[in-house]
Structure formats: C-alpha cells, structure tokens
C-alpha positions in Angstrom: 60.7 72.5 71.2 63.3 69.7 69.9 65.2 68.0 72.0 68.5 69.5 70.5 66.6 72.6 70.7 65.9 72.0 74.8 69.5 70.9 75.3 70.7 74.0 73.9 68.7 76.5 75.7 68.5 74.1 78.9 71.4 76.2 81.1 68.9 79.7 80.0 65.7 78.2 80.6 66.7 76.4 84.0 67.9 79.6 85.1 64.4 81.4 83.9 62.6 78.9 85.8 64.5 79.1 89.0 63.8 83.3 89.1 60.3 82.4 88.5 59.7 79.4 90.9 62.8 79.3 93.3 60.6 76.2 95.2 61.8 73.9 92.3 65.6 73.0 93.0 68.1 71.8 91.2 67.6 68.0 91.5 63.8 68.7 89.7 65.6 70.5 87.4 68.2 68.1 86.2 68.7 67.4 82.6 70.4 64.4 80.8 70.3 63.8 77.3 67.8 61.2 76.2 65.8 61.7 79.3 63.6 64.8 78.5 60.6 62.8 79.3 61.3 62.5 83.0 62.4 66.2 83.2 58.9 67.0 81.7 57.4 64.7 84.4 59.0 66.1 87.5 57.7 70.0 86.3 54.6 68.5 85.5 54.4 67.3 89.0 55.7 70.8 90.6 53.5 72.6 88.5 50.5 71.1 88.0 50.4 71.5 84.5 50.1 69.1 81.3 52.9 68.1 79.2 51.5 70.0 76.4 51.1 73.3 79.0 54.7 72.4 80.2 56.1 71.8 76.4 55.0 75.4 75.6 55.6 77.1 78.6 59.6 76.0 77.5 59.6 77.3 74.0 58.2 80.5 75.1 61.3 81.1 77.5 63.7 79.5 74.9 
C-alpha cells in the first residue's frame, strides 16, 4: 500500500484494527504524514510481526 493510499484509508483501517486488537490504543495508532515508518514500527512491536507481514496485513483491510 502507498503512502497516499494508507493516508486515505488510515481513519477505516485504524478503526478495523481497534475491533480487532482493542489492546493497541490510540497513541500506537497515531498517523502523521511522512512518518509511516514509525507507525509501521510501533505495530510491528505490538504485534510481533515483520514489516512486510504488517504491510500486507493493511492492504488487505484497505
């Protein structure tokens, strides 16, 4: 997913993710334009999953 693409979506997906994992809150969750790498990070971290894993895991609920 492109980062226009992510930016988009973001208010969807975050919402998506909070059904699905209501221990991540909304500071983990926090977006800012140019920053997707540390938004990546911090559900990396929460999630135990790669970048790649976590990359995918957003385009399939986008």
């Amino acid at each position: 997913m492109e980062d226009n693409e992510l930016r988009e979506k973001w208010p969807v997906i975050k919402s998506k993710i909070k059904e699905l994992h209501p221990d991540i809150d909304d500071k983990d969750l926090y977006y800012e334009l140019g920053k997707e790498s540390e938004l990546l990070l911090r559900l990396q971290e929460k999630l135990g999953k790669t970048n790649k894993e976590i990359k995918e895991w957003l385009s399939i609920m986008g």
